[in-house]
C-alpha positions in Angstrom: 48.0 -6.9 -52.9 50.6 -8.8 -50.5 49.8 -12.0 -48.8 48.9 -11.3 -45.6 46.3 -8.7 -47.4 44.5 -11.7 -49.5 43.9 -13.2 -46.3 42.9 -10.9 -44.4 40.6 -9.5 -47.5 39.4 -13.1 -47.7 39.0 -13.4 -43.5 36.5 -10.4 -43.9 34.6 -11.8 -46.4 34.2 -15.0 -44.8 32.8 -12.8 -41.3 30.4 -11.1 -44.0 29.1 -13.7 -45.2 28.6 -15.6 -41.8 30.9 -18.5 -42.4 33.0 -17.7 -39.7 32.9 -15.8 -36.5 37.1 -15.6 -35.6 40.5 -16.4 -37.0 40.5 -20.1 -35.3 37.4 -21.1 -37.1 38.6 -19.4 -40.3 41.9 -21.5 -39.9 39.4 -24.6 -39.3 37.4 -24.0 -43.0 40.8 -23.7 -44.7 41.8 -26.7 -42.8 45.3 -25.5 -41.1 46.4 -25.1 -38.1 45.0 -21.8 -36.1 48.5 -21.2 -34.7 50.3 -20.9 -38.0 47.2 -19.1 -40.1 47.0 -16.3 -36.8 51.1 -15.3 -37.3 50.5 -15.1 -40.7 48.0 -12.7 -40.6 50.4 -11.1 -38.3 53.3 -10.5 -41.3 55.1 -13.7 -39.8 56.8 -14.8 -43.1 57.4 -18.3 -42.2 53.9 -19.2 -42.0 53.0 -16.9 -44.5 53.6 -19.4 -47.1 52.1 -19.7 -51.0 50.7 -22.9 -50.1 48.4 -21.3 -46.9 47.4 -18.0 -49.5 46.1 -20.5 -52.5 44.1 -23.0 -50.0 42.7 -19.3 -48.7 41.9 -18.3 -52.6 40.6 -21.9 -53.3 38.5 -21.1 -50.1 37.2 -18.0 -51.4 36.7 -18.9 -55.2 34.3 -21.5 -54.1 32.1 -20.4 -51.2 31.8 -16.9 -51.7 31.9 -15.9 -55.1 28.4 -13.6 -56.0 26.0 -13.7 -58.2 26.6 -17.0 -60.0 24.4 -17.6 -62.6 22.9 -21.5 -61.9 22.9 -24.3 -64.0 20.8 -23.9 -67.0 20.6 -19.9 -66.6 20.7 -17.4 -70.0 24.5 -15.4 -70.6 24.6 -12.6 -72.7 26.9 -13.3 -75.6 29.3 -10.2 -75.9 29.1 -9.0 -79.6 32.3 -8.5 -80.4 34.8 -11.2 -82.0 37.7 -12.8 -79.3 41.1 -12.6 -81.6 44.3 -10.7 -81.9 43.3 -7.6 -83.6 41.9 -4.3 -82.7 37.9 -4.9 -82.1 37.5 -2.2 -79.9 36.4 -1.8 -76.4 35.2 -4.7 -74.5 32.7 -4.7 -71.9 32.7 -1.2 -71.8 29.3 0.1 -72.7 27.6 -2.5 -73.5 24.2 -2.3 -73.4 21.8 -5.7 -72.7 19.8 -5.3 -75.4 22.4 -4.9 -77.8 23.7 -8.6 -76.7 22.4 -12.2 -77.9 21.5 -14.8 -75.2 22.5 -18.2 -74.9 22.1 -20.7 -72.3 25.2 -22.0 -69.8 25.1 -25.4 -69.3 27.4 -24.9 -66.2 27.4 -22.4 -63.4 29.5 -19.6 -62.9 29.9 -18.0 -66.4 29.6 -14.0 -66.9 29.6 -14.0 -70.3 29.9 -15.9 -73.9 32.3 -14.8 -76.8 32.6 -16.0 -80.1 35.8 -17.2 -81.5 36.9 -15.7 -85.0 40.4 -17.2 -87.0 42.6 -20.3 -86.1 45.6 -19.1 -83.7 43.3 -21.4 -81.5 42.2 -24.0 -83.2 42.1 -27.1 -82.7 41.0 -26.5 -79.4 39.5 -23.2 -79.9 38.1 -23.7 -83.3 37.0 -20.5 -85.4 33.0 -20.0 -84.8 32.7 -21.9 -81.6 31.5 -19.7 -78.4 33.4 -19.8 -74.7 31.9 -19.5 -71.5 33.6 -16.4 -69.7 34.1 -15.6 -66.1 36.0 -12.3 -64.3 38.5 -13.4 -62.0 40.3 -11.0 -59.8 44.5 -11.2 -61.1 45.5 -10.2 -57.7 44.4 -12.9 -56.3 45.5 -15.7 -58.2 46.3 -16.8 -61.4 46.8 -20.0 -63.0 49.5 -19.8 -65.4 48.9 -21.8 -68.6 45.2 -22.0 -68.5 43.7 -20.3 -71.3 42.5 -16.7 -70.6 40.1 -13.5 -72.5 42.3 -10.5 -71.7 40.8 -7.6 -72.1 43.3 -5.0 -73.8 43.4 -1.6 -75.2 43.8 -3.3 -78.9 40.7 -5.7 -78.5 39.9 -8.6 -76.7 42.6 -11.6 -77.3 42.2 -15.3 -76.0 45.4 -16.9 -75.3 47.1 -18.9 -72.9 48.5 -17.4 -70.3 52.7 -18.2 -69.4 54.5 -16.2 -66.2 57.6 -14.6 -67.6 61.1 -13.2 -66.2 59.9 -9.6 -66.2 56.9 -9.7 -63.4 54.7 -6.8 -65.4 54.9 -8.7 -68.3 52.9 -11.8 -69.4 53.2 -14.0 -72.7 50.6 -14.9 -75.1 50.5 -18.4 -76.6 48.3 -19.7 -79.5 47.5 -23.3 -79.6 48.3 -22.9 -83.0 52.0 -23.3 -83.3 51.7 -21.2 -86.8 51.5 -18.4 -84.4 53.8 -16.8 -82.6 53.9 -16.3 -79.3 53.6 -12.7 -77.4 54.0 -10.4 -74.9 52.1 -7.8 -73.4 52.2 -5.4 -70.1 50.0 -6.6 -67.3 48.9 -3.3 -66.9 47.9 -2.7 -70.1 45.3 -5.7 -69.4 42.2 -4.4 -68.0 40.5 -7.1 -67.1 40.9 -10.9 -67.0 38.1 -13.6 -68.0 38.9 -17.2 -67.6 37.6 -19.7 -70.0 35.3 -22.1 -68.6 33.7 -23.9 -71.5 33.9 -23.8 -75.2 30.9 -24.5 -77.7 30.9 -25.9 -81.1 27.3 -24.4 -82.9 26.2 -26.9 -85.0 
């Protein structure tokens, strides 16, 4: 998705949702000038700048995301371990009664894993849970936050490093016993950042 695409995508979302009825007022929520936002919806690379695209993202990541669980709400805890080996599929076919509930002490989670080994630790430590969300990678990403990738080998929690090669992403551990890694963005079929993580006592 180029560019001018996110913001027309995220222009249309904000006329669904009522927020806006035309380009000047969308320009006035994001807080730019109407003049510049309007050529670059038009393709007009000067204005289409990555500076205009992330206030648009940070735009749409806070007033229309869907479905947020509140405050205080119950997450199903995904039963499968987050670490670097095979585990098997992720969220694929998993059924809600097959899952453990805990409560999110902060909004906007989708789900809670468990952590299992030390390539995290300290920060991650082995047997505390994180608080999961889906976030759309075409979008934006923020590069070195700490991410769940979900991966044809398992589900791996890592943080996240841009690389040279622009299909290609690297793994680090906080663990500097570990090795960092690479792996293909499009063998990564879906991306989960972590909110939260929760010691259990």
């Amino acid at each position: 998705m180029t560019n001018q695409e996110k913001l027309e995508s995220i222009f249309r979302q904000a006329t669904a949702a009522g927020l806006c009825k035309s380009k000047k007022e969308f320009a006035a929520l994001l807080g730019v000038n109407d003049k510049g936002l309007i050529s670059a919806m038009n393709g007009n690379e000067r204005y289409l700048t990555d500076s205009l695209v992330s206030k648009a993202v940070k735009f749409a990541n806070e007033n229309l995301a869907e479905d947020e669980p509140q405050s205080g709400e119950p997450v199903y805890v995904i039963p499968y371990e987050a670490r670097g080996g095979t585990i098997g599929d992720f969220v694929e076919g998993i059924r809600e009664y097959d899952c453990e509930k805990v409560i999110s002490p902060i909004r906007g989670a989708d789900f809670a894993m468990e952590i299992v080994g030390d390539s995290m630790s300290p920060e991650y430590p082995s047997g505390s849970r994180v608080l999961i969300k889906k976030v759309d990678e075409e979008a934006f990403i923020a590069w070195g936050e700490t991410f769940v990738l979900d991966t044809p080998n398992g589900a791996v929690i890592k943080k996240v490093r841009k690389t040279a090669d622009p299909d290609v992403v690297e793994c680090v551990s906080v663990n500097p016993a570990y090795q960092p890694y690479t792996i293909r963005l499009d063998f990564i079929r879906g991306w989960y950042r972590v909110l939260m993580v929760m010691s259990l006592k």
